[in-house]
C-alpha positions as CSV (number, residue, x, y, z in Angstrom):
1,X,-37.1,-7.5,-9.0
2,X,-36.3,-5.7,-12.7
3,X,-32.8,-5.2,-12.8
4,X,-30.8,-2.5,-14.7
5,X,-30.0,-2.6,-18.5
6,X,-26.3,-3.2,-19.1
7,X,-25.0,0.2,-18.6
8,X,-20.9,-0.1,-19.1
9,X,-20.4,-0.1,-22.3
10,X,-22.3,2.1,-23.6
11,X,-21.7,4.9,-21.0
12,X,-18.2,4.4,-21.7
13,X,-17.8,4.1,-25.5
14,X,-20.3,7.6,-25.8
15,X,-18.1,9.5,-23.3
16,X,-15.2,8.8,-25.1
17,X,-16.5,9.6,-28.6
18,X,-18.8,12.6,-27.3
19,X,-16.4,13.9,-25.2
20,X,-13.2,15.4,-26.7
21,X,-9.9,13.9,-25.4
22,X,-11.5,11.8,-22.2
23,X,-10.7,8.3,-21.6
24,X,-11.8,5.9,-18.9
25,X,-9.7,4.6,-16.1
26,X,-11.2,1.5,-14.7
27,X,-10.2,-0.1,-11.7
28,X,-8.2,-3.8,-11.6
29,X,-10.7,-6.9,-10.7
30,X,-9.3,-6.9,-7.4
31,X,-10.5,-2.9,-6.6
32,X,-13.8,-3.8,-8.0
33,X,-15.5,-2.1,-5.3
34,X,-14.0,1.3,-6.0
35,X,-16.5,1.3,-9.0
36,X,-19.7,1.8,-6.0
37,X,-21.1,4.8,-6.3
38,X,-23.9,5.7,-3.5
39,X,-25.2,9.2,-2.5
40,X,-28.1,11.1,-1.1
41,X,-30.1,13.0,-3.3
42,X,-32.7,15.8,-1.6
43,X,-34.9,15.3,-4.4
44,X,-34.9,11.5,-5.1
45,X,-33.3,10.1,-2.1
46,X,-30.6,7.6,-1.7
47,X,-29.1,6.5,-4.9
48,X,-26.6,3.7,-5.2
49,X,-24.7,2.2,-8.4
50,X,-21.9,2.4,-10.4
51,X,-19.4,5.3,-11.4
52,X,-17.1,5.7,-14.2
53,X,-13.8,8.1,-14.3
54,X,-12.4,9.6,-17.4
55,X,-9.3,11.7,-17.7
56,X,-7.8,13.9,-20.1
57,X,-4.2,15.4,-20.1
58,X,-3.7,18.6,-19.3
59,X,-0.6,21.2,-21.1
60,X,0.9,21.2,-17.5
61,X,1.3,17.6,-17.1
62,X,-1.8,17.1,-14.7
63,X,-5.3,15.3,-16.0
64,X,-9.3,17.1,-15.9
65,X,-11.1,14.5,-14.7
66,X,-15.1,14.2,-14.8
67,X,-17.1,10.6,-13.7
68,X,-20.2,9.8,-14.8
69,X,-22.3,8.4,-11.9
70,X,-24.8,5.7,-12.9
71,X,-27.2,4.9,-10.3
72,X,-31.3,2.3,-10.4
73,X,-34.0,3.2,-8.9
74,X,-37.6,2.7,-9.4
75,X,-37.0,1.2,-12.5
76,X,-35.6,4.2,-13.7
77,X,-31.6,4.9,-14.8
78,X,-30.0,8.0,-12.9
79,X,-27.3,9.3,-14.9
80,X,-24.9,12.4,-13.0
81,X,-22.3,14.2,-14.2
82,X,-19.8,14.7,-11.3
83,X,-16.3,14.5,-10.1
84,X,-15.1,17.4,-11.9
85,X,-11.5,18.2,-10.9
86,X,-7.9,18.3,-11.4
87,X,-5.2,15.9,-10.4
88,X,-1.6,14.5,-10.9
89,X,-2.2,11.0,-10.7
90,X,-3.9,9.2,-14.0
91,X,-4.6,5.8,-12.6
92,X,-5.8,7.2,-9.0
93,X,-7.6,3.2,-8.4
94,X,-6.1,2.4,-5.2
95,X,-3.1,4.9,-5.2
96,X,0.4,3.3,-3.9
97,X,3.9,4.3,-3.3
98,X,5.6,2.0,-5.7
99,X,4.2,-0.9,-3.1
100,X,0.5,-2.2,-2.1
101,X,1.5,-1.8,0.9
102,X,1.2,1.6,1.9
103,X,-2.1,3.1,0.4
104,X,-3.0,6.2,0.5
105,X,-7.6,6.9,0.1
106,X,-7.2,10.8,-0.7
107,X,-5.8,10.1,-4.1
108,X,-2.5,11.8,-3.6
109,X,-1.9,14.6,-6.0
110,X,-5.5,15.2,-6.0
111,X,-7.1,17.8,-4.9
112,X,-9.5,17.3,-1.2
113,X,-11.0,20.8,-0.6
114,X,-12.1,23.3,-3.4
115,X,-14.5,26.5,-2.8
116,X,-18.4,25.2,-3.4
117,X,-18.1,28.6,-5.7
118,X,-15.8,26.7,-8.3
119,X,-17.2,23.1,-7.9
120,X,-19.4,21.5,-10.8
121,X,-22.0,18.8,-11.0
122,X,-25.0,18.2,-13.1
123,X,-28.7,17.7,-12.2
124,X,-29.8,13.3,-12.2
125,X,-30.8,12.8,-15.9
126,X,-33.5,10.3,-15.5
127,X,-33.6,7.3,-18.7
128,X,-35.9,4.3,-18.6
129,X,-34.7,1.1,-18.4
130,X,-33.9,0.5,-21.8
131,X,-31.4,1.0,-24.3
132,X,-32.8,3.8,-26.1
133,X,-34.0,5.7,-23.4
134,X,-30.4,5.3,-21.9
135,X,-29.0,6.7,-25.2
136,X,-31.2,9.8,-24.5
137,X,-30.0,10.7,-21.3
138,X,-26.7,10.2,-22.3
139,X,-27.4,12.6,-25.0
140,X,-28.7,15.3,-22.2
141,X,-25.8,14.8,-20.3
142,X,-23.3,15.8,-23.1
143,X,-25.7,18.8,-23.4
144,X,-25.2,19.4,-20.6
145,X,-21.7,19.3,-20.4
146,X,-21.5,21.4,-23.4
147,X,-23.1,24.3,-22.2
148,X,-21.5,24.1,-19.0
149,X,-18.1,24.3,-20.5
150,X,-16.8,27.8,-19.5
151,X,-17.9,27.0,-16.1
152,X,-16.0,23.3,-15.7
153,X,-13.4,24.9,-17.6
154,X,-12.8,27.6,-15.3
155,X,-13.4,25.2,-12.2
156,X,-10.2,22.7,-13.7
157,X,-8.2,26.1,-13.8
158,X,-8.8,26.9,-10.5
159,X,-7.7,23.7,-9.3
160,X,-4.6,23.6,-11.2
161,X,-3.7,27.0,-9.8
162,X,-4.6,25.6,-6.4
163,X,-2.4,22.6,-6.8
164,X,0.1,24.7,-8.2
165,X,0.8,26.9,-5.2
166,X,-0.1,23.7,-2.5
167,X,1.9,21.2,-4.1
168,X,4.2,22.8,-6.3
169,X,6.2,20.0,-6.5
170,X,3.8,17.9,-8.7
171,X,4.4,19.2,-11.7
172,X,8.5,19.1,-12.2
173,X,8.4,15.9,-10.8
174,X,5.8,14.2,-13.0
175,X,7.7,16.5,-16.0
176,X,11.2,15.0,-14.5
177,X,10.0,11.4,-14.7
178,X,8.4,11.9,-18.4
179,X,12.2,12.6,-19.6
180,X,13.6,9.8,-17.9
181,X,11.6,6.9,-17.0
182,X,12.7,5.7,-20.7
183,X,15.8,5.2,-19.2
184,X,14.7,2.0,-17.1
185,X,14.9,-1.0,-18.4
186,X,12.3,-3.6,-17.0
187,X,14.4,-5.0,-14.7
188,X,15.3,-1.5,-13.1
189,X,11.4,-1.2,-12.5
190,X,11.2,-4.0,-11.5
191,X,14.1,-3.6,-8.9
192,X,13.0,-0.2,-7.9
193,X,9.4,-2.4,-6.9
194,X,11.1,-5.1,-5.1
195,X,13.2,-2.2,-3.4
196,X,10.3,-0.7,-1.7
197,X,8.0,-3.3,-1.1
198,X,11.0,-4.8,1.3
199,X,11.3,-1.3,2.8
200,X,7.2,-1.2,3.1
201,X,7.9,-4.9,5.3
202,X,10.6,-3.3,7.6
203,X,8.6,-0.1,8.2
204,X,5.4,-2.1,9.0
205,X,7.8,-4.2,11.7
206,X,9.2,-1.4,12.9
207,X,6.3,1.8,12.6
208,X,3.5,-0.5,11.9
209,X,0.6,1.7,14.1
210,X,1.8,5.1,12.7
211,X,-0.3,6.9,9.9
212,X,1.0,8.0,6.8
213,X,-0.1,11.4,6.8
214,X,1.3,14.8,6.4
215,X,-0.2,16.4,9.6
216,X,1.0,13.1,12.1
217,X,3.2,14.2,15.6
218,X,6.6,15.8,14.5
219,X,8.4,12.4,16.1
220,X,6.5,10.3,13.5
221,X,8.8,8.3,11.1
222,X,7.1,8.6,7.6
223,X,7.3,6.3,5.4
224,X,9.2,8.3,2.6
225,X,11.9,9.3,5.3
226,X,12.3,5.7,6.1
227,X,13.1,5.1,1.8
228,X,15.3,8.4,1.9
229,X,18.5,7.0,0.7
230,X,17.5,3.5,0.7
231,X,16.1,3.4,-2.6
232,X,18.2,1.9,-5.8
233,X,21.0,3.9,-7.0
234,X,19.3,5.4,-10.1
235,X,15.9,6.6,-7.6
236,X,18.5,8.2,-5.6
237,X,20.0,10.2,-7.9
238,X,16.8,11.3,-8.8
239,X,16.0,12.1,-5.8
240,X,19.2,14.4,-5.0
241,X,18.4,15.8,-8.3
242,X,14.5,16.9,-8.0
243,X,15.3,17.7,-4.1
244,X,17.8,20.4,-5.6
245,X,15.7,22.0,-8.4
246,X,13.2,22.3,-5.8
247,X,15.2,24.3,-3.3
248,X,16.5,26.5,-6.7
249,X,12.4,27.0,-7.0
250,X,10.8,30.5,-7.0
251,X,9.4,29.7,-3.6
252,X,11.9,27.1,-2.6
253,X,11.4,24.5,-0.1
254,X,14.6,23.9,2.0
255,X,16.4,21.1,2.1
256,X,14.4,18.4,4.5
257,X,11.3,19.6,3.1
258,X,12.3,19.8,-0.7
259,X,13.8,15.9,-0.1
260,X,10.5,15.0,1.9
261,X,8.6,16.0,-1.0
262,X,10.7,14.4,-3.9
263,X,10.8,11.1,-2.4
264,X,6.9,11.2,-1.7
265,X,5.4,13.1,-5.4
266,X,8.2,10.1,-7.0
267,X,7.5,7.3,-5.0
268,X,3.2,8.0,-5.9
269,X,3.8,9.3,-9.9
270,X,6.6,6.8,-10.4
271,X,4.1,4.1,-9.8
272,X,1.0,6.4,-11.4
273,X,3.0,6.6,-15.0
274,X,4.4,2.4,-14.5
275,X,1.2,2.2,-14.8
276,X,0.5,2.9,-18.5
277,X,3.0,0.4,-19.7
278,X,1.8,-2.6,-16.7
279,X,-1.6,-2.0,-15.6
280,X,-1.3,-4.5,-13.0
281,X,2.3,-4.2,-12.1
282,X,1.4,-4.5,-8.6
283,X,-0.5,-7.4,-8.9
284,X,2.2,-9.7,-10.7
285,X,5.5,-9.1,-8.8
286,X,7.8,-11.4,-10.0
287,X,9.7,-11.4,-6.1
288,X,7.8,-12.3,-3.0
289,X,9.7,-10.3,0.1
290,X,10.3,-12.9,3.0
């Protein structure tokens, strides 16, 4: 059976040239299978592969993110442009509260539901199975992008206001933690991990068949009310402090919800921006929780 050209490279060296400001995020060897990519397609049926995710920062903190989808088929490349949207979270591979632990697969921060009026995706560009072909398609799919702009721009906007209004406590939060996480030495991260991967153990002993969800019975313990006050010293503070400018807000949570909400946008962003400087801080714990 003909196999597909080695596509990784060079999908991901043009985007990032071609395309003004975007750079990939690629998911840990361990989340390998995050990088599957399969879909039905009316006109050409199913098509399987890989994906690719860029992101670019936006003024208000959050990141435009597009993926290019690359899928094989009849010996023929499928190249897409796709996942155009908005989001908090850079490094959304397998999205944690400061802990492997407790996951969450809707890429918090992110948005789930947008009008089909405002969402964006190119037509399959179709390349043969060699590198110059490739390089063609490629080149049709920046064309594409290009002349689409006003439309994808308009489309990132929309989100953003969406997110803005839904979960207005993203941005000060991701803003808050710019300004101080230089403030942490590595041990202090490194506490603040240990910290809640022991509270992650209890919770799982003691609400281990409860979701962690937003929408769950009002009796439900949540993970972030179980880490309310339980956090390192510095987290709490935080904590107090962001729960506070959120209840000053123009639309002001009160005080449970504005506390809910700062524990849960820092527990996700403070392990989104760790990220940057330790790409696999979650995979080398220097601890192991008995």
């Amino acid at each position: 059976m003909i196999r597909c050209i080695s596509c990784r490279k060079d999908i991901i060296d043009f985007v990032q040239v071609r395309f003004e400001g975007f750079q990939v995020t690629l998911p840990l060897p361990g989340l390998k299978q995050d990088n599957y990519y399969i879909a039905f397609d009316p006109k050409y049926g199913e098509l399987k592969g890989s994906v690719y995710r860029f992101v670019k920062e936006r003024p208000e903190g959050s990141f435009c993110r597009l993926e290019v989808r690359r899928a094989f088929a009849q010996e023929k490349i499928y190249l897409q442009l796709g996942g155009i949207l908005v989001s908090y979270l850079k490094y959304d591979w397998g999205a944690a509260q400061c802990t492997g632990k407790v996951l969450n697969n809707i890429r918090y921060g992110q948005l789930a539901q947008l009008s089909p009026k405002f969402q964006v995706e190119s037509p399959w560009f179709l390349a043969d199975n060699n590198p110059d072909s490739l390089r063609g398609a490629l080149e049709q799919l920046e064309e594409w992008y290009r002349e689409h702009l006003g439309e994808i721009q308009q489309s990132w906007d929309k989100q953003q206001g969406f997110l803005d209004r839904e979960c207005r406590e993203l941005r000060p939060v991701r803003r808050f933690l710019g300004e101080h996480m230089g403030e942490l030495s590595q041990e202090d991260v490194w506490e603040v991990y240990r910290c809640v991967d022991q509270l992650a153990e209890e919770y799982k002993a003691k609400y281990g068949g409860q979701k962690h969800v937003f929408s769950a019975p009002s009796q439900t313990v949540f993970f972030h009310d179980f880490c309310y006050g339980t956090l390192p010293p510095v987290l709490n503070a935080w904590i107090e402090e962001l729960a506070a400018a959120l209840q000053r807000g123009k639309k002001g949570y009160d005080e449970t919800y504005a506390r809910k909400f700062a524990v849960t946008a820092l527990l996700y962003l403070f392990n989104d921006m760790q990220r940057e400087r330790w790409p696999n801080i979650l995979e080398e714990r220097p601890w192991t929780v008995d």
